[in-house]
C-alpha positions in Angstrom: -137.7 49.3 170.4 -136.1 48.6 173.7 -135.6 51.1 176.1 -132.3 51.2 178.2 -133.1 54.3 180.4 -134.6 53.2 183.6 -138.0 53.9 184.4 -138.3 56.8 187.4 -134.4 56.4 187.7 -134.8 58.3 191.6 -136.8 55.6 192.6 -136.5 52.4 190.2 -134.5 50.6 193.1 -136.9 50.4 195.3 -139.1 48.3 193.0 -136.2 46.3 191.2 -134.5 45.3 194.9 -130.9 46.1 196.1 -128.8 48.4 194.4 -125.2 47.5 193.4 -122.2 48.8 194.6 -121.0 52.0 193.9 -117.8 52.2 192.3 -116.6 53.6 195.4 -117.5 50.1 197.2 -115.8 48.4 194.7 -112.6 50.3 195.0 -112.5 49.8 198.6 -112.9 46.2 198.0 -110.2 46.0 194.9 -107.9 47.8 197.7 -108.8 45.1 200.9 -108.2 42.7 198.3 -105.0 43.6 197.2 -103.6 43.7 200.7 -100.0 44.0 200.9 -99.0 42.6 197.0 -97.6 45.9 196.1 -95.6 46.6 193.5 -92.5 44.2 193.9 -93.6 43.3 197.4 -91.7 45.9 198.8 -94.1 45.7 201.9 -93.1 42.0 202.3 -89.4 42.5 202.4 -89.4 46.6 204.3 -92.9 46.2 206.2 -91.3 44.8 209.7 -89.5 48.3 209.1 -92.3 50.9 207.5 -94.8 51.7 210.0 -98.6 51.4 208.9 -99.6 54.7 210.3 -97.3 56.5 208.0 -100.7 55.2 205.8 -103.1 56.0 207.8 -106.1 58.4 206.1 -107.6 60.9 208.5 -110.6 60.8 206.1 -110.7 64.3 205.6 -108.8 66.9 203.1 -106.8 65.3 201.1 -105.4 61.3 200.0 -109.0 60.8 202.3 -110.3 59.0 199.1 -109.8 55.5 198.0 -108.3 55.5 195.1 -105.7 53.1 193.4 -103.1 55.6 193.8 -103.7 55.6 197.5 -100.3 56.4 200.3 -99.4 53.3 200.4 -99.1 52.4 196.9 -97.7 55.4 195.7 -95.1 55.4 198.6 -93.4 51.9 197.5 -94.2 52.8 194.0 -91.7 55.9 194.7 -89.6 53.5 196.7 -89.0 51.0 193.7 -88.1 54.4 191.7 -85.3 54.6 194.0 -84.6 51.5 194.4 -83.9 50.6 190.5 -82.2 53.8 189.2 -82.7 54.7 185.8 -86.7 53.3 186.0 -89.2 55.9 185.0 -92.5 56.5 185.7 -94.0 54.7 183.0 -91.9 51.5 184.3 -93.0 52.0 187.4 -96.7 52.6 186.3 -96.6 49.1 184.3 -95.4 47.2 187.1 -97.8 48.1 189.0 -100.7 47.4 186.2 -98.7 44.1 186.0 -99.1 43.9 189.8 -102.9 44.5 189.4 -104.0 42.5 186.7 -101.9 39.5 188.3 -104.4 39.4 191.2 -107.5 40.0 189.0 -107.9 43.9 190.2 -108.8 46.6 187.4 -105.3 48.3 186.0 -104.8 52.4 186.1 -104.6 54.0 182.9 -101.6 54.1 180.6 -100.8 57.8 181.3 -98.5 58.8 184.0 -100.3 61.7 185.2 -102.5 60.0 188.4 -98.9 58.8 189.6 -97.1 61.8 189.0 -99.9 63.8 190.8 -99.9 61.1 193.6 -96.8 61.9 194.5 -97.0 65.4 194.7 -99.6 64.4 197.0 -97.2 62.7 199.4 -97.2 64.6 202.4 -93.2 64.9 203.8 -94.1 64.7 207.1 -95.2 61.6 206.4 -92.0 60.8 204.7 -90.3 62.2 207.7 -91.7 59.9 209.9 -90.7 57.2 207.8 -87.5 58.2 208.2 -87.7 58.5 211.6 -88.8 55.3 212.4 -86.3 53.4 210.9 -83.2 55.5 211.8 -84.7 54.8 215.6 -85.3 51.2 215.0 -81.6 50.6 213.3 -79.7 52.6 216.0 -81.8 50.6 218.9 -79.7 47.5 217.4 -76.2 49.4 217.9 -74.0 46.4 219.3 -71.4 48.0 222.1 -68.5 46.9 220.5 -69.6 49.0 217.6 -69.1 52.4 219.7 -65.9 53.9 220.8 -65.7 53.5 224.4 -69.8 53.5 224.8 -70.0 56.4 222.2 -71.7 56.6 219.6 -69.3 58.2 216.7 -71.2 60.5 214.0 -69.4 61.1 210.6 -70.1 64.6 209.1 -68.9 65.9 205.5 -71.0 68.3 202.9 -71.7 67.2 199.3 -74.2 68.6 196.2 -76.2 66.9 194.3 -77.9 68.6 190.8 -81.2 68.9 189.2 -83.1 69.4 186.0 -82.8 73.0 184.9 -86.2 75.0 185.4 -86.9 78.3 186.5 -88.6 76.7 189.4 -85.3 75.0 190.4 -82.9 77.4 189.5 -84.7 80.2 191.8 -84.4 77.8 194.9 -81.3 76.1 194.6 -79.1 78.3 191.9 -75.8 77.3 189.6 -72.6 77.7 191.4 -71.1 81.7 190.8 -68.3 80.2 188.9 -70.2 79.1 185.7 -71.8 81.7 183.3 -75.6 81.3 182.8 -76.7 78.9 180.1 -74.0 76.9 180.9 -74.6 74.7 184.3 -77.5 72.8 186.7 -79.2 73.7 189.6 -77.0 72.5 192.7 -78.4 71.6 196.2 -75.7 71.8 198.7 -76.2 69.4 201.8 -74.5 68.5 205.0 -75.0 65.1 206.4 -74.2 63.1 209.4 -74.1 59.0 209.4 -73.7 56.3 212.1 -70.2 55.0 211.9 -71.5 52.1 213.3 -74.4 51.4 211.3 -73.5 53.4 208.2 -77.4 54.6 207.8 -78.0 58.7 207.2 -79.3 60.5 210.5 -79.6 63.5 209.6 -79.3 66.4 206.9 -79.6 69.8 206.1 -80.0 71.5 202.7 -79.3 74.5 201.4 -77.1 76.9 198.3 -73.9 75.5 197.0 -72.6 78.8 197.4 -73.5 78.4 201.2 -70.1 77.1 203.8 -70.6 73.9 204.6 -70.4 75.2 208.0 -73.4 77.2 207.7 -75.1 74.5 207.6 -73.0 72.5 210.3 -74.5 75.2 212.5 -78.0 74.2 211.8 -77.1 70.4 211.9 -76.0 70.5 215.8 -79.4 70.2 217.1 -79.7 66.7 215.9 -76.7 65.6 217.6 -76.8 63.8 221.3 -75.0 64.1 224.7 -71.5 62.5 224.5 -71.3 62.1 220.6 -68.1 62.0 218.9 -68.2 64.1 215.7 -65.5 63.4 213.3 -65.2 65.9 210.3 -63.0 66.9 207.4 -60.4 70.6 208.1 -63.5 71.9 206.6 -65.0 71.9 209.6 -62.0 72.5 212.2 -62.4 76.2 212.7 -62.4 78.1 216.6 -66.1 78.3 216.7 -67.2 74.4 216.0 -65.3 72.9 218.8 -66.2 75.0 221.7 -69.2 74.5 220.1 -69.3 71.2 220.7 -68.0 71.3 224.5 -71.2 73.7 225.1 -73.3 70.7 223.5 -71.5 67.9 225.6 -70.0 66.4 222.7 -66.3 66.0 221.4 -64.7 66.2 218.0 -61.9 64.8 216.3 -60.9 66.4 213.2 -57.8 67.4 211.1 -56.4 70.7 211.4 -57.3 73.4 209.3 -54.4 74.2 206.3 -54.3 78.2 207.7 -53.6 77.4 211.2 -49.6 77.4 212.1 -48.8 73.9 213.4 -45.9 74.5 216.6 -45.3 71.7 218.5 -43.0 73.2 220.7 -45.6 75.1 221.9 -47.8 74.2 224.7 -48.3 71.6 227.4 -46.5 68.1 226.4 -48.7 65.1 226.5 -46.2 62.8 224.5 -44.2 62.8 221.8 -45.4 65.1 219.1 -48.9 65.4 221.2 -49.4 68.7 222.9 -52.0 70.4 225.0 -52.7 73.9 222.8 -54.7 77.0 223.7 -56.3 79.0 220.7 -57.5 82.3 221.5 -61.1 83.5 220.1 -60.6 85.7 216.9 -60.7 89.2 217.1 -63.0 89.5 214.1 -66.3 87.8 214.3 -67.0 85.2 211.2 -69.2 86.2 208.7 -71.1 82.6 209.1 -72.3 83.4 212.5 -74.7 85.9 214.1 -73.7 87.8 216.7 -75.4 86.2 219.7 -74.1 82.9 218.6 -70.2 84.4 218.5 -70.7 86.3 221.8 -71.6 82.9 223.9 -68.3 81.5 222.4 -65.6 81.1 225.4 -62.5 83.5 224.5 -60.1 80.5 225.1 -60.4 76.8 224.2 -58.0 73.7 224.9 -57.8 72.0 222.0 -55.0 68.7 221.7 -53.1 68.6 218.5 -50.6 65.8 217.8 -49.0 64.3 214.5 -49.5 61.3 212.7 -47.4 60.4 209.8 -49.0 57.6 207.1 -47.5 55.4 205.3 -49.0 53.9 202.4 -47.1 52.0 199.7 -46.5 53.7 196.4 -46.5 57.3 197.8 -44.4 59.4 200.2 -44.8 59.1 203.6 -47.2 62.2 204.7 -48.0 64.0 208.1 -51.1 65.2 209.1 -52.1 67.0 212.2 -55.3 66.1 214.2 -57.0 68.3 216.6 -59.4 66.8 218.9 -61.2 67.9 222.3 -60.7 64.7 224.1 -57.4 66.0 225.9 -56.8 63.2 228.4 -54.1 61.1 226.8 -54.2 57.9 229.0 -58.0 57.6 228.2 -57.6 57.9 224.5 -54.2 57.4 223.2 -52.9 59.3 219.7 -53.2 55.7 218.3 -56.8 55.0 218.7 -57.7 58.2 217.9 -55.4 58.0 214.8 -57.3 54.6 214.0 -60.7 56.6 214.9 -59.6 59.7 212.6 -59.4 57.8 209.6 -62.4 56.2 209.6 -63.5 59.3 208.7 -63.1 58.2 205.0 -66.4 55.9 205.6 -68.4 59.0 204.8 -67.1 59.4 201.3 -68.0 55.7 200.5 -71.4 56.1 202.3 -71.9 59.5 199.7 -70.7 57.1 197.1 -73.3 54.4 197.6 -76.3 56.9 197.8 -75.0 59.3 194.9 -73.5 56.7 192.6 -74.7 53.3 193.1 -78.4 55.1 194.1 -78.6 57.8 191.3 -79.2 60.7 194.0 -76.1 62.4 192.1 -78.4 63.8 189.5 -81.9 64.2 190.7 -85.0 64.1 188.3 -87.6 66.4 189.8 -88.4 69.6 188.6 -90.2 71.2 191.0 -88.3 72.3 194.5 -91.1 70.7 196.4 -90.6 67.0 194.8 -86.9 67.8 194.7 -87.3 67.5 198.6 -89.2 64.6 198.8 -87.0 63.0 196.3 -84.2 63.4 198.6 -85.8 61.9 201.2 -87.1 59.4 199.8 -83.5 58.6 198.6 -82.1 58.6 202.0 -84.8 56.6 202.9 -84.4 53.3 200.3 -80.4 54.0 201.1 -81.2 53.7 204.9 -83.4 50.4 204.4 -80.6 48.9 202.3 -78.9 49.2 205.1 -81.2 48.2 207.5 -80.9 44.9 205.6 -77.5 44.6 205.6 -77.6 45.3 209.6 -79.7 42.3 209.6 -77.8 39.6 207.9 -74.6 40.8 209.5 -76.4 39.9 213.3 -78.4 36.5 211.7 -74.9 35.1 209.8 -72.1 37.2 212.4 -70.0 38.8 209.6 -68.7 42.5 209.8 -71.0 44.5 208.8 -67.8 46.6 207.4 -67.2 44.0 204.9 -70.9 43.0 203.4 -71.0 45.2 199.8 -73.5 47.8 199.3 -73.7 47.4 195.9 -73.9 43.8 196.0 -76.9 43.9 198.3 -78.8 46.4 196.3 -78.5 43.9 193.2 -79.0 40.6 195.5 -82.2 42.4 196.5 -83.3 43.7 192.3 -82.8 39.8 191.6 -83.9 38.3 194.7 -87.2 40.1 194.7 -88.8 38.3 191.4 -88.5 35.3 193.5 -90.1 36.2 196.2 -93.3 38.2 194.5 -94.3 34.9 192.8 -94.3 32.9 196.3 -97.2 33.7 198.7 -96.6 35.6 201.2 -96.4 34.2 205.3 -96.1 30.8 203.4 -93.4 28.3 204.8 -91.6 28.9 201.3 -91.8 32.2 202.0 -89.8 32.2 204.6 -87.3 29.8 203.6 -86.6 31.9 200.5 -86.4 35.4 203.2 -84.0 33.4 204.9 -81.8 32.2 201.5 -81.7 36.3 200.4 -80.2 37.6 204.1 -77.8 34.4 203.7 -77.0 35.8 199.7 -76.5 39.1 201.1 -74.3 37.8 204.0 -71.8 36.1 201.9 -71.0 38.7 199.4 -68.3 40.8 200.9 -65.5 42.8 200.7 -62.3 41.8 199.4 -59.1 42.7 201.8 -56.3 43.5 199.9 -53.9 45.3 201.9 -50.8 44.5 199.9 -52.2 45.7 196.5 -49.4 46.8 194.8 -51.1 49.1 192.5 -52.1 52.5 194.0 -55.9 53.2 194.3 -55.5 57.3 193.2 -54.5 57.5 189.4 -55.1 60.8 187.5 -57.3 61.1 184.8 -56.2 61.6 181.2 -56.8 65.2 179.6 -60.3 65.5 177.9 -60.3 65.3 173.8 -63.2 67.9 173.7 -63.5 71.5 175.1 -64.9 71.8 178.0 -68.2 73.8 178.3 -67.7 77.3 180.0 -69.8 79.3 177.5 -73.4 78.8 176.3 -73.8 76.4 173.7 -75.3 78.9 170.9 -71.7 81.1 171.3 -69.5 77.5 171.6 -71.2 76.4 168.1 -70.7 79.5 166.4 -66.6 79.8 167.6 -66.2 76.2 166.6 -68.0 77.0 163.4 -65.6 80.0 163.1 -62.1 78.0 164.2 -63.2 75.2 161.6 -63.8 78.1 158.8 -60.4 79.7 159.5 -58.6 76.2 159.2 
């Protein structure tokens, strides 16, 4: 019979020799080894933009361990969730065994639950500084001809994305008031701010639906600068946001509210249909501000208002009134800041490219803490896509206005095969980095201004009833309507 156990296993290495690596040593090697071929080589194409001390491990508390599912991998693990919407965690998992096995390293196990709980581990600040780093970094590239007279012009508009329905969700970030319970999703409320220039997301705030956007336009203002320009939706054109904005240093240009009485006869003339207004503070304080914040409010405020009619072919020619706080008229003429005002409209296709063409519309975490990160890590992959569309505008000189979103994001899912299989820092390499910034440079935009066809259609009536009760009490009355028939 042959024993297996070793003899005096406490001290049997001392009289056999060395001792082999731990499986701790041999984890730390697998990860040294494995370098920066993660999953998709997402660190090849983003790693000029990701710092490496977002991954740094103090080495105590916790992600101090080496483990497979270590910050780094789990970040662009995360990131390629983003990135590729629709993909679950059991496609993300795979890829990443794929990954492994491909470079000879031992796999993770087929269950989701290390990744899952890895990225609960991900600490946001972290994340934050992420963010940070690259919103710095694209901003620092900000060409002047891309400001408005050596300002930098911030677009701001509120939106709401929805979640999975838990308890945990639904306490946090309730249903809207309108729908009856049973019979709607958790909603997150948020208010945004992008570069104009750039088109990347600075800044956000979240909060309840039920919330005024202007709530959390309030809490929004400390991330603006000195001498920003702040163009917003009526929404936002109320008495208290503009003298806000003076106090700050900063101007706004946005369209007048519908309850405010337009009279151009009123006031000092600056042109034709441009006039030089006063608005008087209300009497009643509003119920979104406190009353230290309404008290430092000045009781008057210039404010210039002028008109601007549109043409646009297939519909009646409209008027809209803009209010702005840049009063001098020979500095900024009603026509540029006409031309200014309406590229206001960027923001809705920036929501569209993050919500739709992202998947941040409906989120997938059920917990509010990874509903948060999720968001940010959203706003992060959406800010690196454009990060590399900022890039192959300056190498190729095209507007960056006119290089698709949507076509970079699926240049880059079909592009990035390619460039996993070819080593990286290789001269290959490089040729093939270059050949995916000239694919993304050369899909753009059509310009069609003479498109006969208008853009806004309405949509046809449903065929099915819509859903304003729970379903148990909609079953039964259709049950019963069918019956009676």
């Amino acid at each position: 019979m042959i024993k297996r156990t070793p003899f005096l296993p406490g001290i049997s290495h001392f009289l056999k020799g060395r001792i082999a690596r731990s499986e701790r040593e041999k984890l730390i090697a697998q990860t040294k080894a494995l370098a920066d071929s993660t999953i998709g080589q997402l660190s090849r194409i983003f790693g000029t933009w990701i710092p490496e001390k977002a991954f740094e491990c103090s080495g105590k508390g916790l992600n101090s361990r080496h483990r497979v599912f270590n910050l780094k991998t789990t970040f662009y693990c995360f990131l390629s969730q983003v990135l590729d919407p629709g993909a679950s965690c059991r496609e993300v998992l795979e890829k990443l065994r794929c990954v492994r096995r491909k470079n000879k390293l031992t796999p993770p196990a087929k269950d989701t639950s290390a990744y899952c709980q890895a990225r609960s581990r991900l600490p946001i600040g972290r994340l934050a500084m992420i963010h940070e780093h690259i919103r710095r970094q694209t901003q620092s590239s900000i060409d002047s001809d891309q400001l408005y007279q050596g300002r930098e012009v911030k677009v701001v508009d509120g939106t709401g994305v929805s979640m999975p329905d838990t308890p945990e969700n639904q306490k946090v970030y309730p249903q809207p008031k309108g729908q009856k319970a049973g019979c709607g999703f958790p909603v997150c409320g948020l208010v945004a701010s992008f570069s104009l220039a750039t088109g990347i997301m600075l800044d956000w705030v979240q909060g309840v639906v039920s919330n005024h956007d202007n709530r959390l336009f309030q809490q929004l203002l400390s991330t603006f600068q000195k001498k920003d320009i702040i163009l917003a939706d009526r929404a936002f054109c109320s008495y208290a946001n503009p003298a806000t904005l003076i106090q700050l240093g900063m101007d706004g240009v946005m369209r007048l509210n519908q309850k405010r009485k337009t009279d151009l006869r009123q006031g000092v003339r600056l042109g034709p249909k441009d006039r030089l207004i006063q608005w008087t503070k209300p009497k009643q304080r509003s119920k979104l501000y406190c009353p230290d914040q309404w008290e430092k409010l000045p009781p008057t405020l210039q404010i210039r208002l002028f008109e601007v009619q549109v043409h646009q072919k297939g519909f009646r020619t409209k008027k809209i009134f803009i209010a702005t706080t840049l009063t001098d008229p020979k500095e900024h003429t009603t026509e540029a800041l006409s031309r200014l005002y309406f590229e206001r409209w960027q923001v809705e296709v920036f929501f569209r490219d993050i919500k739709v063409t992202l998947a941040m519309d409906v989120l997938r975490c059920k917990t509010p803490q990874m509903v948060d990160k999720e968001i940010l890590m959203q706003v992060i992959g959406y800010n690196l896509i454009r990060r590399m569309m900022k890039q192959a505008a300056q190498q190729y000189e095209v507007e960056l206005d006119q290089i698709s979103f949507k076509g970079c994001v699926d240049t880059f899912r079909q592009w990035r095969d390619a460039l996993e299989n070819c080593t990286h820092g290789t001269e290959k390499f490089k040729e093939l980095l270059e050949q995916f910034f000239e694919s993304i440079a050369e899909d753009l935009l059509l310009i069609r201004p003479d498109r006969s066809e208008p853009r806004c259609r309405k949509r046809r009536p449903k065929n099915y009833i819509l859903m304003t009760k729970p379903r148990q009490k909609m079953d039964v009355e259709t049950h019963r309507g069918k019956r009676k028939k």
